[in-house]
C-alpha positions, -999 to +999 in steps of 0.1 A: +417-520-037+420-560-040+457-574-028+476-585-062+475-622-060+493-651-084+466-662-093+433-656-112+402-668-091+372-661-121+394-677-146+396-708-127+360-708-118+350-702-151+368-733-165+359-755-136+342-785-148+312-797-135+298-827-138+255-827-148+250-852-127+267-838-093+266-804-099+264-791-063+295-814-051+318-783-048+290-768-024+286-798-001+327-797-002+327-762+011+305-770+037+324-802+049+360-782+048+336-751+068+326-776+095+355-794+098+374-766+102+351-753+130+356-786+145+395-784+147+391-747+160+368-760+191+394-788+195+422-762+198+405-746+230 
């Protein structure tokens, strides 16, 4: 089973709006947040 959370991931995805002309912005922010993340964890060492 899923853990009970506050709030409701697929609703909020489905009324994200995305701009036509950047469309693969949220992507390219996952990716930075992914590798900066990485970064601080290396630092931490």
């Amino acid at each position: 089973m899923f853990p009970q959370t506050s709030t409701n991931l697929r609703n909020r995805v489905n009324k994200l709006h995305l701009p036509r002309t950047r469309p693969l912005l949220p992507l390219f922010e996952i990716i930075s947040n992914s590798i900066h993340a990485i970064q601080d964890k290396v630092d931490q060492r």
